[in-house]
C-alpha positions as a printed NumPy array, in Angstrom:
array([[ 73.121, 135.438, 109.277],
       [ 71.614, 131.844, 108.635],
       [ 74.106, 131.921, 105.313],
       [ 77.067, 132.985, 107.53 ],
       [ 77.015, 130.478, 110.415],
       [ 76.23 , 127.636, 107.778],
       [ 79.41 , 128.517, 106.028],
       [ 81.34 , 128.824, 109.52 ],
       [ 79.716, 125.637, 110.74 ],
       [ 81.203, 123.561, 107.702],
       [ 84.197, 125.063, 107.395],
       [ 84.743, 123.893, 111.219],
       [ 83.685, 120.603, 110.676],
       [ 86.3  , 120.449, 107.457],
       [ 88.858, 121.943, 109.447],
       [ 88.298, 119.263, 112.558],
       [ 87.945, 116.182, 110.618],
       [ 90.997, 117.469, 108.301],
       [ 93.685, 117.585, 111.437],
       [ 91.874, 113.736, 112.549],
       [ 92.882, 112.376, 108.876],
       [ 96.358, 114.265, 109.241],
       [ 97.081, 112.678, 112.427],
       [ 95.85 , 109.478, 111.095],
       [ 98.151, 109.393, 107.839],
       [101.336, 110.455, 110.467],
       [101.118, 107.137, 112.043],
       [100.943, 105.026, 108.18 ],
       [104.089, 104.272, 106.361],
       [105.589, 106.467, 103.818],
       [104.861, 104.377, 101.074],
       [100.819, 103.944, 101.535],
       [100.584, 107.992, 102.316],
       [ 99.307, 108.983,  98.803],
       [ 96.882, 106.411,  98.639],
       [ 95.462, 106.735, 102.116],
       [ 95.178, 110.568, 101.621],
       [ 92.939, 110.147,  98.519],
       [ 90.795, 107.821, 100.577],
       [ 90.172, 110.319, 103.661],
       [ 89.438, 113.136, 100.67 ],
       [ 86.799, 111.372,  99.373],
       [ 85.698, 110.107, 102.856],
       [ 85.608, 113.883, 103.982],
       [ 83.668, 114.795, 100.793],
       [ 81.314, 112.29 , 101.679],
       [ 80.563, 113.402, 104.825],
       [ 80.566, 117.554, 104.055],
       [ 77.677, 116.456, 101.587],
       [ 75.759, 114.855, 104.557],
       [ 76.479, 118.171, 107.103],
       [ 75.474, 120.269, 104.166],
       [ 71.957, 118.808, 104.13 ],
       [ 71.33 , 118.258, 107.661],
       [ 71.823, 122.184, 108.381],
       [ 69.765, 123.345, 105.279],
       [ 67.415, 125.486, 106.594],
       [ 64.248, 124.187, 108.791],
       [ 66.223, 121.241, 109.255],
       [ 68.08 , 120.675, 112.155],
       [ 68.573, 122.991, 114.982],
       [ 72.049, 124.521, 116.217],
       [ 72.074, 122.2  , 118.887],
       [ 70.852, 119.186, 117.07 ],
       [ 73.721, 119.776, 114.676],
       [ 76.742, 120.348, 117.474],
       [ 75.34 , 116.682, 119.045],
       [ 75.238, 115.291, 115.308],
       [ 78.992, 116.411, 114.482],
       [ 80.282, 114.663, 118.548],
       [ 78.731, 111.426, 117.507],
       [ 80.071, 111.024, 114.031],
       [ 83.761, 112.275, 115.753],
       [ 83.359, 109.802, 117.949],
       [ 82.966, 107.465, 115.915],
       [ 85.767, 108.023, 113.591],
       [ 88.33 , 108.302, 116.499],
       [ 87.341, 104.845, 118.208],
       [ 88.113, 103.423, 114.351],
       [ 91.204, 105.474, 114.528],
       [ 92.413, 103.657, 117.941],
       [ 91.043, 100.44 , 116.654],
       [ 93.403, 101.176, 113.836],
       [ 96.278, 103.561, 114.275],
       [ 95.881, 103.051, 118.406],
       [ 98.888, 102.105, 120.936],
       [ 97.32 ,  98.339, 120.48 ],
       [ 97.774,  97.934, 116.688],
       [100.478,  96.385, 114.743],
       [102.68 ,  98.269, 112.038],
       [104.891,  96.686, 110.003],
       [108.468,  97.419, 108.817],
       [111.667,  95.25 , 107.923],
       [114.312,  95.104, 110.18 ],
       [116.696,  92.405, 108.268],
       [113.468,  90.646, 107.736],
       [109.157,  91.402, 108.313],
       [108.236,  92.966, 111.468],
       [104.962,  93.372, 113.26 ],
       [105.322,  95.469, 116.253],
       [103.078,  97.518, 118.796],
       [103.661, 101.192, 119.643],
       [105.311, 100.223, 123.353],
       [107.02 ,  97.349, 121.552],
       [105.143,  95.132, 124.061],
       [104.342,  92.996, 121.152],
       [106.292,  91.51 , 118.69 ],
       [105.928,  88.985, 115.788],
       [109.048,  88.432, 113.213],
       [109.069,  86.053, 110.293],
       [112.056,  84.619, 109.384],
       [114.353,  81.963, 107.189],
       [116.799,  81.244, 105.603],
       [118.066,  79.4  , 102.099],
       [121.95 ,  77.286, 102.409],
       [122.686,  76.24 ,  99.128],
       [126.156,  74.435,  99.36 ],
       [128.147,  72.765,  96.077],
       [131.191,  70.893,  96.731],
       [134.378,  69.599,  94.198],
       [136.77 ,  67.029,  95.973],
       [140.353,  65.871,  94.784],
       [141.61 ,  63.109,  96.532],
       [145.127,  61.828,  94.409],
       [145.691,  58.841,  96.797],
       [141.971,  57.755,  96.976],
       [142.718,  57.278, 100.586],
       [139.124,  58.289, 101.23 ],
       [136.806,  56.161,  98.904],
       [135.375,  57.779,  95.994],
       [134.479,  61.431,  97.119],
       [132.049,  62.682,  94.669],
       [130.956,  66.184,  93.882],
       [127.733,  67.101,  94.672],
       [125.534,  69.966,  95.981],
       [122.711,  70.241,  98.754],
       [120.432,  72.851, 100.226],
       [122.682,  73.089, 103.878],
       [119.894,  74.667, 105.267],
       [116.168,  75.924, 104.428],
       [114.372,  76.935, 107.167],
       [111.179,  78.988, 108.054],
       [110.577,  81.078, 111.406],
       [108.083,  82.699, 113.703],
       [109.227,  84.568, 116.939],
       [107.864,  87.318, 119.057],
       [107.245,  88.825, 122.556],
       [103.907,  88.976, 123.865],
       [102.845,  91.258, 126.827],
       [106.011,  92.592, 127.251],
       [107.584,  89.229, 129.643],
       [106.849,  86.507, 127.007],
       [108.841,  85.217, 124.362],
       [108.196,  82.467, 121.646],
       [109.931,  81.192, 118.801],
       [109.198,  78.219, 116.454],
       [111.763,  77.299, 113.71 ],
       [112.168,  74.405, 111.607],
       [114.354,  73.131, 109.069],
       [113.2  ,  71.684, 105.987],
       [116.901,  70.613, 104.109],
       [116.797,  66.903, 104.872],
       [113.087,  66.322, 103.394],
       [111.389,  66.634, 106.901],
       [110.613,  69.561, 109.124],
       [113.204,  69.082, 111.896],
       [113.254,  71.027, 115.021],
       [115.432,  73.899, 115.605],
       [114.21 ,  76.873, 117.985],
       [111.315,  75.61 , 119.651],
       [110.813,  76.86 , 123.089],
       [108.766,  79.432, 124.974],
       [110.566,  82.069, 127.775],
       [110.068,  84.264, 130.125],
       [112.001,  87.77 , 130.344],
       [112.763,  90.534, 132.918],
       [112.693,  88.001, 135.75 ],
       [113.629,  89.47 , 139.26 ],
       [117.481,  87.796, 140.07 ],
       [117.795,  85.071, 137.878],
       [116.752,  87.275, 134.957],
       [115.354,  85.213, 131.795],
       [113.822,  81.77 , 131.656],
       [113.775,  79.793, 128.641],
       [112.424,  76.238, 128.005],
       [112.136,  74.305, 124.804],
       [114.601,  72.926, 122.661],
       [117.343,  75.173, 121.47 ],
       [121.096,  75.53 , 122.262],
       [122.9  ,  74.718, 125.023],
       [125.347,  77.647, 126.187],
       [128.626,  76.112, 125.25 ],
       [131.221,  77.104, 122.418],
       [131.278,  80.758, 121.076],
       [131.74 ,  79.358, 117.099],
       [128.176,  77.015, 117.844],
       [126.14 ,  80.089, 119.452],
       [127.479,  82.624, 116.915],
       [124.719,  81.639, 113.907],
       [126.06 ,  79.698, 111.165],
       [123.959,  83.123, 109.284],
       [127.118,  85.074, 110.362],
       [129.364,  82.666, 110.544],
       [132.796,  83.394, 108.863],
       [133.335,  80.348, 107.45 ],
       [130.749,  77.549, 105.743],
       [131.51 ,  74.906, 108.494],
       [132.665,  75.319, 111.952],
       [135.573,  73.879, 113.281],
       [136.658,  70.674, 113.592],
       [136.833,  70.839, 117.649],
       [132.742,  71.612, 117.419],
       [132.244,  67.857, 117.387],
       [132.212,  68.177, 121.511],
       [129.963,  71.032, 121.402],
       [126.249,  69.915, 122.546],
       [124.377,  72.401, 120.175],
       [120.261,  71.855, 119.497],
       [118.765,  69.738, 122.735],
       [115.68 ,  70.053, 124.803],
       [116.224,  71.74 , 128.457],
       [115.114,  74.736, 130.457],
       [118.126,  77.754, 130.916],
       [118.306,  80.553, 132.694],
       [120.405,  83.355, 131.59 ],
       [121.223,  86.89 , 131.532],
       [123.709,  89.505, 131.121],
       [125.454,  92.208, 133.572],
       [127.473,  95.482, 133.283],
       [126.193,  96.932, 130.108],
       [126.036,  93.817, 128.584],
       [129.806,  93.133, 129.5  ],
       [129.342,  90.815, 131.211],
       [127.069,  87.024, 129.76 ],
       [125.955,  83.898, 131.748],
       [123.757,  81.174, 131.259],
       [123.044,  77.077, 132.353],
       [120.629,  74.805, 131.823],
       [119.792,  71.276, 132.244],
       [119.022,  69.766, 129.052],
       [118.095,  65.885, 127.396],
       [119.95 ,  64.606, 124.512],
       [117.144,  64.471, 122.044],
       [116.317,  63.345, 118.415],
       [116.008,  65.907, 115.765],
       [112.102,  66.286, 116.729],
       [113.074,  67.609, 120.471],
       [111.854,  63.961, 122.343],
       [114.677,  62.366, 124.19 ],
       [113.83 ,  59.585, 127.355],
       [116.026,  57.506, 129.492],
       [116.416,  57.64 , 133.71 ],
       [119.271,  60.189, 134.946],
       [120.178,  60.733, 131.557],
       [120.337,  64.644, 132.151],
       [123.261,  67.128, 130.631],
       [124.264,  70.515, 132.638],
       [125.733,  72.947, 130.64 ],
       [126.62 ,  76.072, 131.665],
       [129.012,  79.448, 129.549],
       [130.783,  82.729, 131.06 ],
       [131.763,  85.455, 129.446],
       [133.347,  88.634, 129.264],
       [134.578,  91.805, 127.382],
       [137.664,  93.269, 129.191],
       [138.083,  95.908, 126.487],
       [134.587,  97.58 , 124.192],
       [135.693, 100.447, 122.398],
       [134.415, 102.43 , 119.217],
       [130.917, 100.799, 119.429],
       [132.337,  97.246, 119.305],
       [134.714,  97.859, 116.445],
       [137.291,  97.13 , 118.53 ],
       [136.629,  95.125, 121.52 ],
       [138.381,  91.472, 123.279],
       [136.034,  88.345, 124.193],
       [137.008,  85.979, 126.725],
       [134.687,  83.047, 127.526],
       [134.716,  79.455, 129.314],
       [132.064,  77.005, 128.688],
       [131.309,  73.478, 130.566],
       [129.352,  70.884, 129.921],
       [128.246,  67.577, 132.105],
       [126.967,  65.049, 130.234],
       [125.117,  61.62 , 130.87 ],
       [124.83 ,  59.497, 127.957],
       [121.528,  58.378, 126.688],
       [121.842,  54.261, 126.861],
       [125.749,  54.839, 128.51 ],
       [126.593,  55.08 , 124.603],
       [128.922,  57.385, 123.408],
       [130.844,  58.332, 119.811],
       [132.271,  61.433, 118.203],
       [132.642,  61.301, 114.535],
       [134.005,  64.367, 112.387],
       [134.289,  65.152, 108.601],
       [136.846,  67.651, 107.134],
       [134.808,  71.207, 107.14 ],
       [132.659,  70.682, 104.3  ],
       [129.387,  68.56 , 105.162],
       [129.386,  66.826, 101.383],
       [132.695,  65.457, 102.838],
       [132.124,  61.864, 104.232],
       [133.472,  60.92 , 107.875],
       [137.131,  61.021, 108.313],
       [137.466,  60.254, 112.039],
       [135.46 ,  58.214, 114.201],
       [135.913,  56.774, 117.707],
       [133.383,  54.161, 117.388],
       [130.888,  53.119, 119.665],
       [131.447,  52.912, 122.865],
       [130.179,  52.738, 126.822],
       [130.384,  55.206, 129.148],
       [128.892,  56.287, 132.407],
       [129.257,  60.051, 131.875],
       [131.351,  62.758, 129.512],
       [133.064,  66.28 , 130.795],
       [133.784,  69.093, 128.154],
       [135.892,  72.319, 129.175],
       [136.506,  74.965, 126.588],
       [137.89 ,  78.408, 127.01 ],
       [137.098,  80.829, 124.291],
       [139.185,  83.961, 123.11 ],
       [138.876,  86.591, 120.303],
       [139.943,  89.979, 119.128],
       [137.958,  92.406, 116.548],
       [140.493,  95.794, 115.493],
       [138.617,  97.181, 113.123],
       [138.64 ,  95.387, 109.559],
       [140.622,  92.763, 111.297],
       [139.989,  90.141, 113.917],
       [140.921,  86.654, 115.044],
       [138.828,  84.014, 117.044],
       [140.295,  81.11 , 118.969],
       [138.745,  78.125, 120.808],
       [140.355,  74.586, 122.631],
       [137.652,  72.096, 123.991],
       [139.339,  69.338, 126.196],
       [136.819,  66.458, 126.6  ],
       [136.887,  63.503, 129.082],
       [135.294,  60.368, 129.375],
       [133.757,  58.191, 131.906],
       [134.262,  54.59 , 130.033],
       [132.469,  51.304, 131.871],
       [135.182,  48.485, 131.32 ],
       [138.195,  50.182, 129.961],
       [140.559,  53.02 , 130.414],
       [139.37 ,  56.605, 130.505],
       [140.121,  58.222, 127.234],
       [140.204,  62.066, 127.036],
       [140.305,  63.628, 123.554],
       [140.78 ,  67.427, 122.771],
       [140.694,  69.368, 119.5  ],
       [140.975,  73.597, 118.557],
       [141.186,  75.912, 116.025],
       [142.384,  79.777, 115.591],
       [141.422,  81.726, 112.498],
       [141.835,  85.407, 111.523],
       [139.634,  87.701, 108.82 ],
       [140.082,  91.255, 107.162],
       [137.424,  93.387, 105.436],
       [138.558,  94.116, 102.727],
       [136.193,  97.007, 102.132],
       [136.405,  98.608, 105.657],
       [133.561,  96.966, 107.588],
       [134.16 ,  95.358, 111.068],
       [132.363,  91.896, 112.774],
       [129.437,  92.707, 114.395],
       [129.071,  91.358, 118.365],
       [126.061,  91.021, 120.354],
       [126.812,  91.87 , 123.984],
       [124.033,  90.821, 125.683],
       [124.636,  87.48 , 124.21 ],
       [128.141,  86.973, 123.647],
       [128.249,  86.407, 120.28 ],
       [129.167,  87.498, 116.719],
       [126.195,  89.485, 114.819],
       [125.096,  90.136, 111.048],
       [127.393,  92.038, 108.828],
       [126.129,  94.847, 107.449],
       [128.261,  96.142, 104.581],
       [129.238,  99.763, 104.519],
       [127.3  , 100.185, 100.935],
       [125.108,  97.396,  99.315],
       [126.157,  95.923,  96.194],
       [124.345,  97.388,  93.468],
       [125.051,  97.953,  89.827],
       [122.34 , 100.844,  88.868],
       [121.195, 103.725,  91.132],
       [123.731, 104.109,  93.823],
       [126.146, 101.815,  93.107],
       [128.273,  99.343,  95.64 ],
       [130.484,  96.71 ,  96.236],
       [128.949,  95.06 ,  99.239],
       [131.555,  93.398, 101.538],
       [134.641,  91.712, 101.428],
       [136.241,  89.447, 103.501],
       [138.955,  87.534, 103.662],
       [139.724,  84.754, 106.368],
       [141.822,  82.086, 107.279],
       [141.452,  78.856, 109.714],
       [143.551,  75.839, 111.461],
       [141.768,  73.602, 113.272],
       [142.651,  70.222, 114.446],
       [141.083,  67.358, 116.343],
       [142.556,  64.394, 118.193],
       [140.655,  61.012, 118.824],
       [143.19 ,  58.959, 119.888],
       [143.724,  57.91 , 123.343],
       [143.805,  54.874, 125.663],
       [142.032,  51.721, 123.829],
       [139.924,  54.158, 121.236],
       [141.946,  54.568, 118.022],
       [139.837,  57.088, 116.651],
       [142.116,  59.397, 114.279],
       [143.824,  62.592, 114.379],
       [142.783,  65.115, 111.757],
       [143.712,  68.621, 111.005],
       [142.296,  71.008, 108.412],
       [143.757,  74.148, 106.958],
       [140.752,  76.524, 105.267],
       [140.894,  79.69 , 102.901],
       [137.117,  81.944, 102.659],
       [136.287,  84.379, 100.37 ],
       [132.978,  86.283, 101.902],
       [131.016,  88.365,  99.835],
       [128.069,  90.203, 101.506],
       [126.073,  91.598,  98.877],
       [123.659,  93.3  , 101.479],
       [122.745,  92.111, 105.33 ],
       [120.672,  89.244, 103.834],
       [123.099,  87.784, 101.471],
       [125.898,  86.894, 101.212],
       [128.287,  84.087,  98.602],
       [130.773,  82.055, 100.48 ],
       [133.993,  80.378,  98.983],
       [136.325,  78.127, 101.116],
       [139.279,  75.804,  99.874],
       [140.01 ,  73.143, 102.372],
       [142.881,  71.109, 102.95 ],
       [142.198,  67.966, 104.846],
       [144.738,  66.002, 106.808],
       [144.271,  62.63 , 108.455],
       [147.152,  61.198, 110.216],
       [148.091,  57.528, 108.847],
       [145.316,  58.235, 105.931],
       [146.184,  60.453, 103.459],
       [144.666,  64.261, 102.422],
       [142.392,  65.834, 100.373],
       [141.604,  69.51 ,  99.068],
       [138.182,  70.442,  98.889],
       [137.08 ,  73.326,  97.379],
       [133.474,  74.627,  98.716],
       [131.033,  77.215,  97.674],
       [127.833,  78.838,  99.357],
       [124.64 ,  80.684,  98.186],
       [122.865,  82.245, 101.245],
       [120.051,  84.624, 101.661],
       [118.235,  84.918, 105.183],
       [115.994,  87.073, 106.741]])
């Protein structure tokens, strides 16, 4: 009998701390199952030894075992929720490392991204100076953002291309408020101009348009914003400070109000076919009552090829409706930004500039948008180029662009320019992607110049 309920006792105890290393292993990630399972083998071996000689005859009585096997159980189910529990972190990648909580209350991502842009100019009449080919790293940034207790959001990126870590995304937030519905504060961008919030990560060309000169982009503020109607519906303003490239910014009054709308009269097909309408506004006050918008051809190795100069001004107004289309492979995106100005001792110039431009997947896929904020997404092609295993082509896309921009009006003689682009995108996967675009530069009274542009990217 003593023989019998030793073997029945152990074979319990194997049997119970067996299903606790199961369910343990469950919640690991494919990839470290083999290992972890050799672990708990010889961890269970270990401890069958131990029960083995603690229920040896004369040792230990019945109940002295049974109170023996509760506490070590105990004990390895508080490490198990230390571990494995609702609290922990697991990691994955979702376009880029991941550290999340069972109930997704918290979040940490690390992220980046690598712009590595070469440039070849031909300019017959020299009507330009000397452009020079050249190459520079566009962008190279590094990234930390995440939600903490469920309400809190965070994210601190900077940018490391010009030889100093400039700020990007710096601000903290608050989500899920009652009403008003989100609350951010930092230094980020203002809500104006669908081409500036779309990323320039999923941007369809290297450069934005020439008309993105009026567009505020990266300043330091506090916005409110949310979204309505199953996403359908986007809205956001802010007050913001125009602010170096390190977020500070000081002057009395000198405050901006910015504020974007927009809409989605038509989502069909889970976005691969859908029609964007937006309207952006901005109120600016100059810092020191200076103003000046200057504007290269879209390529940033391109020098300046318009420029208003320098001049005063009590405050500037920027109004620019927003349209675009996405039918499957195809789509095209239009913008116009009208801009007036305030001057102090001369007449009121307004200037305006806009663009349209159209792209086709060549391989099937569609743009990606992002309802709740009202912008394009990451591509994600349909197969990922590969050239052993299962083999791909990536995406394909081709796209086309007109843009203009006119500075001249009243006493500023700033220049008219209009560019005509060509892109070849090739996505190899979500994170990368090469970028081709031939540019044709026009400035009125100046002369032209084609540009021919390439792009390495990788981001995550």
């Amino acid at each position: 009998m003593e023989i019998k309920w030793r073997l029945t006792l152990i074979n319990t105890v194997i049997l119970v701390l067996t299903l606790v290393g199961v369910g343990q292993t469950q919640t690991t990630q494919p990839e470290s199952q083999g290992k972890h399972l050799e672990e708990r083998i010889k961890d269970l071996e270990q401890r069958l030894n131990y029960l083995e000689k603690k229920v040896a005859p004369g040792t230990l009585s019945r109940q002295e075992v049974a109170a023996e096997i509760e506490q070590r159980l105990a004990k390895l189910e508080g490490k198990y929720d230390k571990i494995y529990g609702p609290d922990s972190f697991r990691a994955y990648w979702q376009d880029g490392l991941t550290f999340e909580t069972e109930d997704k209350s918290f979040r940490l991502k690390l992220g980046g991204r690598i712009q590595n842009d070469w440039a070849w100019f031909c300019d017959k009449e020299d009507a330009f100076g000397d452009l020079e080919d050249g190459t520079e790293f566009r962008r190279a940034r590094l990234s930390l953002e995440g939600i903490i207790y469920d309400n809190v959001e965070f994210k601190g990126e900077y940018d490391f291309a010009g030889g100093e870590a400039q700020f990007k995304d710096v601000f903290i937030g608050l989500k899920h408020l009652p009403v008003i519905g989100n609350l951010r504060v930092g230094h980020f961008k203002e809500p104006f101009s669908l081409e500036e919030i779309t990323s320039d990560n999923y941007s369809t060309f290297m450069e934005r348009g020439l008309p993105n000169v009026f567009a505020p982009s990266y300043n330091t503020g506090g916005m409110i914003y949310n979204s309505a109607f199953d996403d359908r519906m986007t809205w956001a303003v802010g007050v913001f400070r125009d602010t170096d490239k390190f977020g500070n910014g000081s002057g009395d009054g000198d405050y901006s109000y910015t504020g974007r709308l927009t809409w989605l009269p038509w989502y069909a097909d889970e976005g691969r076919k859908l029609v964007h309408v937006g309207l952006g506004y901005t109120h600016r006050s100059p810092n020191d009552k200076q103003v000046q918008f200057k504007q290269r051809p879209e390529a940033h190795l391109a020098p300046v090829f318009v420029d208003t100069g320098t001049f005063e001004a009590n405050r500037v107004d920027s109004l620019g409706p927003e349209l675009a289309l996405v039918y499957g492979p195809f789509s095209i995106q239009s913008e116009y930004i009208q801009t007036w100005v305030d001057a102090i001792n001369a007449s009121d110039p307004s200037f305006h500039g806009g663009y349209v431009q159209s792209s086709y997947f060549l391989t099937g896929e569609s743009r990606p948008y992002k309802k709740s904020a009202g912008c394009f997404d990451r591509v994600r092609p349909k197969k990922n180029f590969a050239w052993k295993g299962e083999r791909g082509p990536g995406a394909l896309e081709l796209a086309g662009r007109y843009s203009w921009l006119d500075l001249d009006d009243a006493a500023v003689d700033g220049g008219t320019l209009q560019d005509f682009t060509l892109g070849l995108n090739w996505y190899l996967n979500p994170n990368t992607r090469i970028m081709w675009n031939y540019i044709h530069a026009d400035a009125e009274d100046q002369g032209d110049a084609d540009i021919f542009g390439m792009r390495l990217q990788i981001d995550f």
